[in-house]
C-alpha positions as CSV (number, residue, x, y, z in Angstrom):
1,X,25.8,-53.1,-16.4
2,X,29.1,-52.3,-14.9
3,X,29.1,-49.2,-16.0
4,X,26.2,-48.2,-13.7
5,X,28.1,-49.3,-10.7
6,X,29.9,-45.6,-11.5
7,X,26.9,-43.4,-10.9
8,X,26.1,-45.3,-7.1
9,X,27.6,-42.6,-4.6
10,X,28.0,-45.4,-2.4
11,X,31.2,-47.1,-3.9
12,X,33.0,-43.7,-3.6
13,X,32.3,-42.7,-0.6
14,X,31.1,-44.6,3.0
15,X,27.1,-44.8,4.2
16,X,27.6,-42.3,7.6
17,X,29.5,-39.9,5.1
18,X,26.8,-40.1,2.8
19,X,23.5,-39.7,5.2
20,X,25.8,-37.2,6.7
21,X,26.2,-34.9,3.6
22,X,22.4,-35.2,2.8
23,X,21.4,-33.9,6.0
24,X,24.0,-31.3,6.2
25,X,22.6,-30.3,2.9
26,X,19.0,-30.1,3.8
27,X,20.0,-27.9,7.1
28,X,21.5,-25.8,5.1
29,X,19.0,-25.4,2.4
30,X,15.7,-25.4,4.9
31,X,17.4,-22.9,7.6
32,X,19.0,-19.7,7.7
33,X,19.7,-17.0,5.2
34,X,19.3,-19.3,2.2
35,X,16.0,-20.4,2.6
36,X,14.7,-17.2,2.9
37,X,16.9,-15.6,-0.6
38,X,15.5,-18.7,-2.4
39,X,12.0,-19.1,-1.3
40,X,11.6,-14.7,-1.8
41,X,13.4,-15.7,-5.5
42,X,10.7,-18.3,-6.2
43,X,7.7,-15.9,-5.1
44,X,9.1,-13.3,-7.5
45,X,9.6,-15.6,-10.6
46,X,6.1,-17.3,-9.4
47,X,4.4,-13.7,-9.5
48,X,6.3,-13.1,-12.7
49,X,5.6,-16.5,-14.9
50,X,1.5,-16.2,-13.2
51,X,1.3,-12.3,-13.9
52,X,3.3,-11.1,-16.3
53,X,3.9,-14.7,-18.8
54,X,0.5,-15.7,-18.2
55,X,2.4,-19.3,-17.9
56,X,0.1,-20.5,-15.0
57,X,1.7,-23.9,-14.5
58,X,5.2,-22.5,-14.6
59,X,3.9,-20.0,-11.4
60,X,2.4,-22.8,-9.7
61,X,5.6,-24.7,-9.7
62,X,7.6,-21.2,-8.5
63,X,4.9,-21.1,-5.6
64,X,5.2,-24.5,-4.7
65,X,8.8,-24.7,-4.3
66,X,8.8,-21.5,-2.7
67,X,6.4,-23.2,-0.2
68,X,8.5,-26.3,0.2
69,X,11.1,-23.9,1.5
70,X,9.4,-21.7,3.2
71,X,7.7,-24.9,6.0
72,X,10.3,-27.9,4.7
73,X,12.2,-27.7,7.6
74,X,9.4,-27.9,9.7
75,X,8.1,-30.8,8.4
76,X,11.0,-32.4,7.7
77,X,12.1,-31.9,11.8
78,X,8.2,-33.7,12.1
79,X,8.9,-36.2,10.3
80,X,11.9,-36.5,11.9
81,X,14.5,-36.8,9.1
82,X,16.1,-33.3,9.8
83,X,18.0,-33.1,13.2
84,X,17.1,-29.8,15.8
């Protein structure tokens, strides 16, 4: 299996760089402007696949990614894997 040694980020890169990217990424994704663009475009597709498809699951998903969004940050700092 030496081919899968390829896909583990850690032999490219170090540990601190990693952990550091990650949380950079989930600061940037639960705060701020984005959040609130993506969790307002998953309430609209939600409303859309629920309403207008009729796909229910499909609008469940939307609305619970919209959610995750919407508090992850908060229960990510409670958790305490998100820095303040």
């Amino acid at each position: 299996m030496d081919w899968l040694t390829n896909f583990n980020p850690l032999t490219h890169v170090g540990a601190g760089e990693y952990a550091t990217f990650w949380q950079t990424l989930f600061a940037t994704l639960f705060l701020g402007i984005w959040s609130r663009i993506f969790a307002t475009l998953l309430l609209i597709l939600s409303f859309w696949f629920g309403v207008r498809r009729r796909n229910l699951m499909m609008g469940f998903w939307t609305f619970v990614g919209a959610g995750s969004l919407a508090y992850g940050a908060a229960v990510m700092r409670f958790l305490g894997l998100l820095a303040q």
